[in-house]
C-alpha positions as CSV (number, residue, x, y, z in Angstrom):
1,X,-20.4,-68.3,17.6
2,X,-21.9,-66.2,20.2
3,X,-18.6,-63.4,19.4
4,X,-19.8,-64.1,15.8
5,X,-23.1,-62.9,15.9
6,X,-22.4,-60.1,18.2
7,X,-20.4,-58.5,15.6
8,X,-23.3,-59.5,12.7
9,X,-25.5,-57.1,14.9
10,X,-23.2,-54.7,15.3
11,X,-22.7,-54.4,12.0
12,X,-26.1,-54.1,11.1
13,X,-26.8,-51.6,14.0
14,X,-23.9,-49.3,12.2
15,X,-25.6,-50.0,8.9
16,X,-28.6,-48.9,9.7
17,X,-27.2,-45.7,11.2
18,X,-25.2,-44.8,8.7
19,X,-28.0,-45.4,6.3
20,X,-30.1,-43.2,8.0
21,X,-27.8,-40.5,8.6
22,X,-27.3,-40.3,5.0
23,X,-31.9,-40.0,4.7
24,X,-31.8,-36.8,6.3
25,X,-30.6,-33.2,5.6
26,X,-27.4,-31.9,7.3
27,X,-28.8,-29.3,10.2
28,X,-25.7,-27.1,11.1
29,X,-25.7,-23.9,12.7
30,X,-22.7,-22.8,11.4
31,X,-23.0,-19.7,9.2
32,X,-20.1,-20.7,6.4
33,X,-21.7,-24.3,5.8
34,X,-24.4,-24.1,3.4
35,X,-26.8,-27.8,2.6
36,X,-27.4,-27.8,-0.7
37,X,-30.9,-27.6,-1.8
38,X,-33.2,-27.4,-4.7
39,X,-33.7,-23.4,-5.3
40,X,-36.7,-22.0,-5.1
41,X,-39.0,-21.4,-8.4
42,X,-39.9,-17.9,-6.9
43,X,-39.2,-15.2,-4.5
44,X,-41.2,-16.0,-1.3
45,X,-44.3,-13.0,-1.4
46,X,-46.2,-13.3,2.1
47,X,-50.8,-13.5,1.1
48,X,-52.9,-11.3,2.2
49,X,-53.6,-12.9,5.7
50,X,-49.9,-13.1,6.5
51,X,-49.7,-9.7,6.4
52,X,-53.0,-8.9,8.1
53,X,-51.7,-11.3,11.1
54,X,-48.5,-9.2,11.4
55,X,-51.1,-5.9,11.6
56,X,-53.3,-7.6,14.0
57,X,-50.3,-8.2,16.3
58,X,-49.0,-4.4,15.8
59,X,-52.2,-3.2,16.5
60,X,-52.1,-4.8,19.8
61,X,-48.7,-3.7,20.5
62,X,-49.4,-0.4,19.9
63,X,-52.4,-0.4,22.2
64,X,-49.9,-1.3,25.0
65,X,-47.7,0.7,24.6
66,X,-50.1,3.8,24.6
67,X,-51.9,2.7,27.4
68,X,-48.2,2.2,29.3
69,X,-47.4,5.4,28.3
70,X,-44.3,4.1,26.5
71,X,-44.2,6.7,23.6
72,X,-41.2,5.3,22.0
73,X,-42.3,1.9,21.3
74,X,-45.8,3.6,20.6
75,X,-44.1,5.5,17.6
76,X,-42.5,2.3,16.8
77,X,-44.9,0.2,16.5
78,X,-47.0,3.5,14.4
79,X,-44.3,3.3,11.9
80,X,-44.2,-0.4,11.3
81,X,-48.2,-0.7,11.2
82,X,-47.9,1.8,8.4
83,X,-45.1,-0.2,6.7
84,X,-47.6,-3.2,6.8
85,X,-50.3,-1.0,5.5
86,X,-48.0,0.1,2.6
87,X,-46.9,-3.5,1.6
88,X,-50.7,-4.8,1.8
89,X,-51.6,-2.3,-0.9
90,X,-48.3,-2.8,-2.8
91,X,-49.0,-6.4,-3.4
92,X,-52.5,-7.1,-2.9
93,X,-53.9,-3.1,-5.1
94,X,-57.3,-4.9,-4.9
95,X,-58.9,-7.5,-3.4
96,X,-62.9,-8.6,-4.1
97,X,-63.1,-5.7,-6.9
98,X,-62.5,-3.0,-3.9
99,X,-59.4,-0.5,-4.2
100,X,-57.5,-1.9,-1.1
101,X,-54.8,0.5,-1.7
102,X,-57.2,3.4,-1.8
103,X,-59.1,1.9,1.2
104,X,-55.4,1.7,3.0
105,X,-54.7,4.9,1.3
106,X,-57.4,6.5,3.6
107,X,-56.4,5.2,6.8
108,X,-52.2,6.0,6.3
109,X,-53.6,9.4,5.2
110,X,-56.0,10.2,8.2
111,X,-55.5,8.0,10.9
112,X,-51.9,6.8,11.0
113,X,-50.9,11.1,11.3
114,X,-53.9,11.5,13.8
115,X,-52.3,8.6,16.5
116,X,-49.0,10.1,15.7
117,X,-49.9,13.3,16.6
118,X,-51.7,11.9,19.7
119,X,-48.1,10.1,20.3
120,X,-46.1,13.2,19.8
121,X,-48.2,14.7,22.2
122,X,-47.8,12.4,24.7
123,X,-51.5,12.7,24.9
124,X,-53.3,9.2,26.5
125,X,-57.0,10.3,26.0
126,X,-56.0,11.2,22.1
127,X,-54.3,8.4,21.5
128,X,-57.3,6.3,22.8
129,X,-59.7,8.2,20.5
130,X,-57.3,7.9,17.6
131,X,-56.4,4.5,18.2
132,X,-60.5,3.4,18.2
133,X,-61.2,5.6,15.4
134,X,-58.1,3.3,13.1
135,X,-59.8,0.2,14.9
136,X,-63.3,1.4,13.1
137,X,-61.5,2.3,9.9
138,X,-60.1,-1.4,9.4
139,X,-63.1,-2.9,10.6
140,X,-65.1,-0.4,7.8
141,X,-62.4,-2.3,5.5
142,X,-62.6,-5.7,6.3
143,X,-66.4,-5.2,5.7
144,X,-66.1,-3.3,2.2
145,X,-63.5,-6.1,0.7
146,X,-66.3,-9.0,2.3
147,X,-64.1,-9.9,5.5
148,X,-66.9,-8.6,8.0
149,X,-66.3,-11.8,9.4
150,X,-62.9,-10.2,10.5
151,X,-63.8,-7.6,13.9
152,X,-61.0,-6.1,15.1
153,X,-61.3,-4.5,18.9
154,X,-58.9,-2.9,21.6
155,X,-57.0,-5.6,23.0
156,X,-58.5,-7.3,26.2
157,X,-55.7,-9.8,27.2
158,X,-52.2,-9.0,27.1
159,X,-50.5,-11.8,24.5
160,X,-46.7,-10.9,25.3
161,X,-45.3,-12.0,28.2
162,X,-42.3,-12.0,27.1
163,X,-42.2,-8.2,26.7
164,X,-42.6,-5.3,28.9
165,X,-44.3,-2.2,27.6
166,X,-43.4,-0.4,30.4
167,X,-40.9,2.5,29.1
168,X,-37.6,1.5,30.7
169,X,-36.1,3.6,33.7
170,X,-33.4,6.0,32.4
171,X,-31.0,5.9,34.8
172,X,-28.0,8.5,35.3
173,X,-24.9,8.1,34.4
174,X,-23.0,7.6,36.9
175,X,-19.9,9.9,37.6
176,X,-17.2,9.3,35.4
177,X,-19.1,7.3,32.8
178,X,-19.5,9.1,28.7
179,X,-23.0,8.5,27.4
């Protein structure tokens, strides 16, 4: 009796795993194996505060990098704020009644070239300037499309510490070694 029930609950203890198992999605990693799903109705378009959240975090980035004199991932970071800037206006052309793409227009013609200049240059004390005067021209935007709330300032606290602004060491090649 005792071998009897043993194998009941073992039985039931595979049931129930198996039924389980069967609940919930398959999770591979495996590139080739696709889980079948319901398709989406439509393409995925990121809102207005997705996009501004990406910005916020360039903006920061790019304030690092200037102030570590690490012009490359300055420049970087330049170009890809100005790719954010062009998609906010692409998908959101107004927002509150106000022309966001003329507001945006404004700032990718005037101060995007201004801190790239100032990153060209290599120049710290123009980049600074620059970099406050886009920091005033997005905070003059948040307050014309009624985000006030929304104050943007130079960066106090580094958030990434898992990334070094520093601009790495270029070492030499040693003898015998192409580059």
């Amino acid at each position: 009796m005792k071998k009897t029930m043993l194998a009941a609950l073992a039985a039931l203890a595979a049931a129930i795993v198996l039924a389980a198992a069967r609940a919930q999605p398959m999770h591979s990693h495996d590139v080739g194996e696709k889980v079948a799903k319901e398709p989406d109705k439509q393409p995925y378009s990121p809102g207005l505060g997705e996009i501004m959240a990406l910005q916020q975090m360039r903006h920061s980035k790019l304030w690092f990098a200037g102030a570590a004199r690490n012009w490359a991932l300055a420049g970087y970071e330049l170009d890809e704020l100005k790719e954010g800037f062009e998609d906010a206006a692409k998908l959101f052309p107004t927002v509150n009644g106000v022309s966001l793409a003329q507001a945006i227009g404004a700032i990718t013609a005037v101060d995007i070239p201004e801190l790239g200049t100032a990153i060209s240059a290599r120049d710290r004390t123009r980049f600074a300037s620059a970099f406050d005067k886009l920091t005033g021209s997005c905070n003059a935007c948040h307050q014309t499309t009624a985000h006030g709330f929304i104050v943007i300032q130079r960066p106090a606290a580094l958030p990434y510490t898992n990334q070094s602004f520093r601009p790495p060491l270029l070492t030499p090649p040693r003898s015998g070694q192409q580059h």
